[in-house]
N, C-alpha and C positions, 0 to 999 in steps of 0.2 A: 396787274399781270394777267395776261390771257388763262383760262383753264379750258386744257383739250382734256376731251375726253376720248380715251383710250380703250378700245375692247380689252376684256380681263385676259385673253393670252397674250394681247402687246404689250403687257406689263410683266408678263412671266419670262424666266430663260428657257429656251428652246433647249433642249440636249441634243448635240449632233451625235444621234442616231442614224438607223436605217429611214426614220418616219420623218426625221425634224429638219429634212431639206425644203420640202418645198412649205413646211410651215413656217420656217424663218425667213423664207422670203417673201413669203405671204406679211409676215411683223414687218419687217421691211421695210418692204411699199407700201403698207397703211401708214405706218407713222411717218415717211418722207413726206407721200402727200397733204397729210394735216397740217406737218411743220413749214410747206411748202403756199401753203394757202393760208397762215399766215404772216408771209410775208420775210420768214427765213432762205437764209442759203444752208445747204446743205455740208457739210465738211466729214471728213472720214479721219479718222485719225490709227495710221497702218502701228500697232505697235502699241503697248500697253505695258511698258518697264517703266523704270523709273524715272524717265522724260516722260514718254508718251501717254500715259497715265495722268500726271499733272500739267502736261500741254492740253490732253483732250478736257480734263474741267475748266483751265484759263480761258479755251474758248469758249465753251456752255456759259460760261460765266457772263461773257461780255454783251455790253450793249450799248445803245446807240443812246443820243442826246437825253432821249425823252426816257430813259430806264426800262428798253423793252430790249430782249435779247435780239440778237442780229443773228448768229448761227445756232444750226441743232446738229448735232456731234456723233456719227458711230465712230467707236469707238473700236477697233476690228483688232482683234489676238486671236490666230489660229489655233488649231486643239493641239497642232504637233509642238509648239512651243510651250515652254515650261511657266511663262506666264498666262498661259490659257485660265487658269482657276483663277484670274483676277474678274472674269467676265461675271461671273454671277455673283460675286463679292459686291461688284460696280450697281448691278442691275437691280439689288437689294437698297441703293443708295449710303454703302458703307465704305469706307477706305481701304481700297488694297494694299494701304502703305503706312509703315508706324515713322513716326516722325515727330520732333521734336516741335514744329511750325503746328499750332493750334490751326489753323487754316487750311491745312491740306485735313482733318476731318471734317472740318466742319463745311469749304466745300460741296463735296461727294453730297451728300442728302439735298443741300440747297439745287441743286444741279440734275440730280436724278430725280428729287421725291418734289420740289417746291416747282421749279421751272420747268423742269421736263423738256430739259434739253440735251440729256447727254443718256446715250442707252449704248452699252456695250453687245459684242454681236460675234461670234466664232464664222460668221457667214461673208466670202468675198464677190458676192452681191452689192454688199454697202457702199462699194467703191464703185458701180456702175451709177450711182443717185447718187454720188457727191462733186459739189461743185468746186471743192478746193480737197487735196491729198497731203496730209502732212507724215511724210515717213519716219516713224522713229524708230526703227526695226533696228536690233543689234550687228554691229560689225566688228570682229573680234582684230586684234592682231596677234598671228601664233608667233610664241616665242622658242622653239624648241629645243633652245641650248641657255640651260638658265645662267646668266652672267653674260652671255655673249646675244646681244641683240643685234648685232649684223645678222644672224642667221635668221632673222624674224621676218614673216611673209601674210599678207593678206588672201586669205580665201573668200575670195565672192562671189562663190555658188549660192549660197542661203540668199544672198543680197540680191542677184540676180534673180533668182528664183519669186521671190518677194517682189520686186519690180516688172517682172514678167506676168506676176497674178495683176497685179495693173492694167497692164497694158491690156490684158483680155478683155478687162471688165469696164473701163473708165470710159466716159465721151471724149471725146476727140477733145474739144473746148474746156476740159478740167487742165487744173493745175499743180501740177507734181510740185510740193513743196517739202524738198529733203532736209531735215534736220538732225539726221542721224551723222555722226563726223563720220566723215568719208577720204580716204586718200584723195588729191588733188587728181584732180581730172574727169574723175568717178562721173560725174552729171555728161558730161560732153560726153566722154569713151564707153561708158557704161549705160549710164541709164537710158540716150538718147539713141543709143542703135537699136537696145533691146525694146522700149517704148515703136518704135520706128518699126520692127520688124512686126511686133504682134498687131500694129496699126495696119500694114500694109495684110497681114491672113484675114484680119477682118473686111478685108477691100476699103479700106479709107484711103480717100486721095491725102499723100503725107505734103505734098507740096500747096495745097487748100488747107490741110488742118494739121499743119507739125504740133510734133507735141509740144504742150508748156509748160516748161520745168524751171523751177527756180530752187536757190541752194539761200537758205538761214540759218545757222550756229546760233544755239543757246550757248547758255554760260551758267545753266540750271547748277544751285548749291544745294544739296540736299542739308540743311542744317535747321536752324531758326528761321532762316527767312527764304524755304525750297518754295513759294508759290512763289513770292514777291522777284526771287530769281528767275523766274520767267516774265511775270510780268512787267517789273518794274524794275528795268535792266536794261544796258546797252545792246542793240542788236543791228548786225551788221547785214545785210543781203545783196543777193544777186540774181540776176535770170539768166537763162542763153538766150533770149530775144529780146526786143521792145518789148513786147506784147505780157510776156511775162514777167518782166521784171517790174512791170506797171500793177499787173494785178499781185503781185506777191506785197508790193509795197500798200496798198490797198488793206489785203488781208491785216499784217504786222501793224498796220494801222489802227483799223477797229480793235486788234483781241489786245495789244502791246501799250504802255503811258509810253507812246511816244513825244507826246507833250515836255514829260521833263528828262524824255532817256531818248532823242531823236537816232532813229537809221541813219544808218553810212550804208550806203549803196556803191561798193563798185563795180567794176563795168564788164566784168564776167565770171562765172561758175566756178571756174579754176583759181582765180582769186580768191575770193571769199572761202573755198575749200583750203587754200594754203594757210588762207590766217587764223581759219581754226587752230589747224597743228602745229603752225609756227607760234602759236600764242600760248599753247601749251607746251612746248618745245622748248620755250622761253620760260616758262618756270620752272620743268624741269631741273634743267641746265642750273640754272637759280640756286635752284634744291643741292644739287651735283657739288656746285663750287663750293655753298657753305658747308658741305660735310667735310671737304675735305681740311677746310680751314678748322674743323671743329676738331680733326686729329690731331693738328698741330698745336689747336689752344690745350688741350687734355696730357701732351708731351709735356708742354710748358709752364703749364701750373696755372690755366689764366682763365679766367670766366667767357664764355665767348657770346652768352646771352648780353653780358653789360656791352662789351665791344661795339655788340651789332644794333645796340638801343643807342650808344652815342655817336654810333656812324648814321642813323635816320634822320639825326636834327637835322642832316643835311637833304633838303627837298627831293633832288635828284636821286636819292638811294631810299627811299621812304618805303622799297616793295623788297631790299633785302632782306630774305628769310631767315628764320631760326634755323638752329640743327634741330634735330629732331632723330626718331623709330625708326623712319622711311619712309619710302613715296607708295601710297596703294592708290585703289578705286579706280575709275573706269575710263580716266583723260589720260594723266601726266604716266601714266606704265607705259602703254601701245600708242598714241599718236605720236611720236615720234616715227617710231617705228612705220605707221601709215604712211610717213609721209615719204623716209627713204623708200619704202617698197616703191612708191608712186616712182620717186626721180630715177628709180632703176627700170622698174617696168612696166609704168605709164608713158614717161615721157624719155624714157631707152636713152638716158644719162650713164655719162662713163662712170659719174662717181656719186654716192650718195650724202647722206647729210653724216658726216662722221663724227662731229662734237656733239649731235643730240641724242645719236644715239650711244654714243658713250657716257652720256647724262644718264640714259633709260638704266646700263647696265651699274653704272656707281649705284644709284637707286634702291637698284631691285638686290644689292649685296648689302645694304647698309644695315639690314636688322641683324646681319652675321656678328657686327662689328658689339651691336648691345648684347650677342650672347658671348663675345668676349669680354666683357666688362662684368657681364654674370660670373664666368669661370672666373677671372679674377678673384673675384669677391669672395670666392666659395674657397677659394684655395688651389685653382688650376684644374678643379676636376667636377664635373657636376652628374657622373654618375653618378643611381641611386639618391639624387637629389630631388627635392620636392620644389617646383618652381612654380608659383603661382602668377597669371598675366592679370592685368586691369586694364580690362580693353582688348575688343575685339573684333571691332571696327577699324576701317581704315583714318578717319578724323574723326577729332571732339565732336560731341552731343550729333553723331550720326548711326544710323542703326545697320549701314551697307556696310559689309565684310568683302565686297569683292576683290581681288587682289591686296590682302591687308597684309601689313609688315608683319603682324602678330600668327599669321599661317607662315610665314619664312621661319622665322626665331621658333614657331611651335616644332615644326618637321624638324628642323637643324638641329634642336636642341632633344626631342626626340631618339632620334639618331647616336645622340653622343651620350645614351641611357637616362636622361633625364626623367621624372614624371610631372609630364603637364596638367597645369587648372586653368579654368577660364573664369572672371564674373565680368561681365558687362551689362549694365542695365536699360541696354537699348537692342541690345539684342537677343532674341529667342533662340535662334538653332542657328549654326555655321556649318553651313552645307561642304563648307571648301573644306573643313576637317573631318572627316569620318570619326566619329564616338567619342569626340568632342561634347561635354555636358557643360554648358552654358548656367553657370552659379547664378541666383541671385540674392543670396542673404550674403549681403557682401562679408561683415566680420564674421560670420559661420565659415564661408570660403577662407579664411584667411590660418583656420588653425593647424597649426604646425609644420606650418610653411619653412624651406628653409632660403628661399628668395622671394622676393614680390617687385615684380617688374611695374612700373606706372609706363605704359604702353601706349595709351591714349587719355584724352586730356580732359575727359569725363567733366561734366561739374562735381559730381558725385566725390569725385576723387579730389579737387582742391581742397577742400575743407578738411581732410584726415588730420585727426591728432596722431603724432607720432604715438606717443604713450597708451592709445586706444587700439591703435594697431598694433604694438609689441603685445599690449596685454590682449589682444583676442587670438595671436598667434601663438603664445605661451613661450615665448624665450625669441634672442636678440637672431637676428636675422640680414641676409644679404639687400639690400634698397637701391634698387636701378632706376635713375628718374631719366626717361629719355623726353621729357617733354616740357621741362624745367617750372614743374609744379613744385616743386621744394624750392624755396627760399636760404637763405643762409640760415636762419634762425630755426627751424625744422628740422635742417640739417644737424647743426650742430645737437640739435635733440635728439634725434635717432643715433651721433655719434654716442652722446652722454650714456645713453641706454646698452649701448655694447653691440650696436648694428655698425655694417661695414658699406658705406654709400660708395657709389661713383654715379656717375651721372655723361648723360651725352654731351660733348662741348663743354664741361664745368671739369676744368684741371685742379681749380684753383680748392677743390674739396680738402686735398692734403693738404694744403695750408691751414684749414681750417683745423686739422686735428692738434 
């Protein structure tokens, strides 16, 4: 492996101060050039959350036949955005991200400190010296009516905005490569006039040098396997031109095991942007159906975990889902949502997608349904009640809280005088709850509880002995298992001990007593 040698401030962070503009682009353009002589392309990576972040080390990472890297990486997070403190995290060669995947630390240092290929940068300079733009910038969908996602809309000013510093800065001949999910159209209606207009202020002939944008959807899993879910994963692309859709194929080539995860390439931007959200719209929906069948197994006194384990022998149904807490995290809440916005005011449709987004709002109501199965248990009333969660994250052995079922049921329950606790041992602070204190001596957290909800599906938490738990809480208590970590033989133990179970989809609990 090559060793550059680096002046001792192109290894430091610049702080954008009043002084640190033209010394960061001064860092810049020394280390483009070094990496450029030898024998790399250059990549920018707009966006540094929890895609762009471990999309920008998959590329550091990769290299060609003979083990020598192919690209060197800025890594570009503005200071206005709240993952700006990731930049000198990176630039130390440390992980800006706690995760379960050994790989994503270990990473960051091979990449910053070993190769010296990946240097994060507050400065949109870096995007003028890259030859390929991978956007992974966030795009929200506002939901402003909680239960009612008809009223939900995309604002793409920050997105615009974001693609506009592009446009200023980029060579005409770079390749806008969007990976942020985006309502359908977004590349064609959006990116391509505003790309187009800041082309034309700088006096570039747009009809000589259009721009080249091309649209790729990960399918990044932030769990045990969040690197390998980028690199070693199905990936679908598209360009608006030949020309782009050549080189974006190209790129997905070197950094992506296309070998045993080959591209599907279809034949335009608006494509490729629908099957993101139709693919998550599709497991919503998924989600949707089996909750509701999970009311009527819990009417009926019937296990609905066994149900849907002897309806999988059957090939065809092998991706029907568990019931479950609810749906969080950062896909299956808002692309749905993305995508009606689009068919209403992208492409000025009379009617939008009404079964998906009536998936988003069953969803986004379902943790309501486990703090009724709480009151239950408690006896109708869970003022003054001490309710402890396990879990607080939105999925198993992940450390992301964004949109988690476990902030519905906390506020709701909240609300109806309850007093909340939290332990989850993947996560530090839950920004979405204000004075929220995140436990982590789990049986300390546990005493004198008069509920304990199993909220997420922890490893930590399979293993609990019922009897370790009654005795670290000091007397028999309320057991909400929404994620069917109890078994029938646990169960009947927490009944033995004077605990009162239910569980999501498990009617068949009262048989048991």
């Amino acid at each position: 492996m090559e060793k550059i040698s680096l002046s001792p401030e192109a290894v430091k962070y610049a702080l954008p101060d009043e002084n640190a503009d033209g010394k960061e682009v001064k860092i810049l353009d020394e280390v483009t050039l070094q990496q450029k002589q030898l024998g790399r392309k250059i990549v920018a990576v707009q966006g540094l959350g929890f895609v762009g972040a471990v999309m920008a080390e998959v590329v550091a990472d990769s290299t060609d036949s003979e083990g020598k890297p192919i690209y060197f990486v800025h890594g570009v997070q503005r200071p206005s955005v709240r993952s700006y403190w990731k930049v000198p995290v990176i630039n130390k060669g440390e992980s800006p991200i706690e995760a379960t995947d050994p790989e994503v630390a270990e990473i960051f240092p091979r990449v910053v400190k070993e190769k010296k290929t990946l240097r994060a940068t507050w400065h949109s300079h870096a995007f003028s010296l890259a030859d390929i733009i991978v956007v992974d910038i966030q795009l929200d969908a506002t939901k402003p009516v909680f239960g009612d996602a008809k009223t939900g809309y995309c604002d793409t000013g920050g997105f615009e905005k974001a693609i506009a510093d592009l446009g200023r800065n980029i060579k005409p001949e770079a390749l806008v490569l969007v990976e942020t999910t985006v309502p359908p159209g977004t590349c064609q209606h959006i990116v391509k006039p505003i790309l187009e207009k800041e082309f034309k202020a700088r006096g570039i002939d747009i009809g000589k040098n259009p721009p080249r944008i091309a649209h790729s959807y990960e399918r990044v899993m932030p769990g045990r396997n969040y690197v390998s879910s980028i690199r070693n994963f199905w990936r679908t692309y598209s360009g608006i031109d030949e020309t782009s859709t050549g080189m974006a194929e190209e790129f997905l080539t070197n950094v992506l095991d296309t070998k045993e995860y080959p591209l599907y390439g279809l034949n335009n931007t608006n494509a490729s942007e629908l099957a993101k959200t139709f693919e998550n719209s599709f497991r919503a929906t998924n989600i949707a159906l089996v909750y509701e069948w999970a009311l009527f197994a819990e009417e009926v006194g019937i296990n609905l975990f066994e149900v849907v384990k002897s309806i999988r022998v059957r090939p065809t149904h092998r991706n029907l889902m568990n019931p479950g807490f609810g749906v969080g995290g950062y896909c299956l809440t808002k692309d749905p949502v993305l995508a009606n916005w689009a068919s209403l005011n992208v492409f000025k449709r009379k009617i939008g997608l009404e079964m998906a987004v009536h998936a988003v709002d069953i969803n986004d109501l379902m943790p309501l349904h486990s703090l009724e199965l709480t009151k239950s248990a408690l006896g109708g009333d869970i003022s003054g009640k001490k309710i402890h969660l396990l879990g607080a994250s939105y999925l198993s052995d992940v450390g992301d809280t964004r949109h988690s079922p476990s902030e519905i049921f906390w506020k709701a329950a909240v609300k109806e005088g309850a007093t909340l606790t939290v332990h989850d041992p993947l996560v530090k602070v839950w920004p979405e709850v204000p004075g929220a204190e995140v436990e982590k001596d789990l049986f300390a957290s546990l005493k004198d509880k008069n509920a304990l909800i199993f909220a997420v599906g922890h490893r930590e938490y399979l293993e609990l002995d019922p009897e370790e738990v009654v005795r670290a809480v000091g007397k028999p208590l309320a057991i909400i298992d929404t994620q069917n970590l109890l078994d029938d033989d646990k169960i009947m133990k927490y009944l033995d001990l004077g605990c009162e179970v239910k569980g999501v989809g498990k009617g068949h609990i009262r048989t048991l007593k």
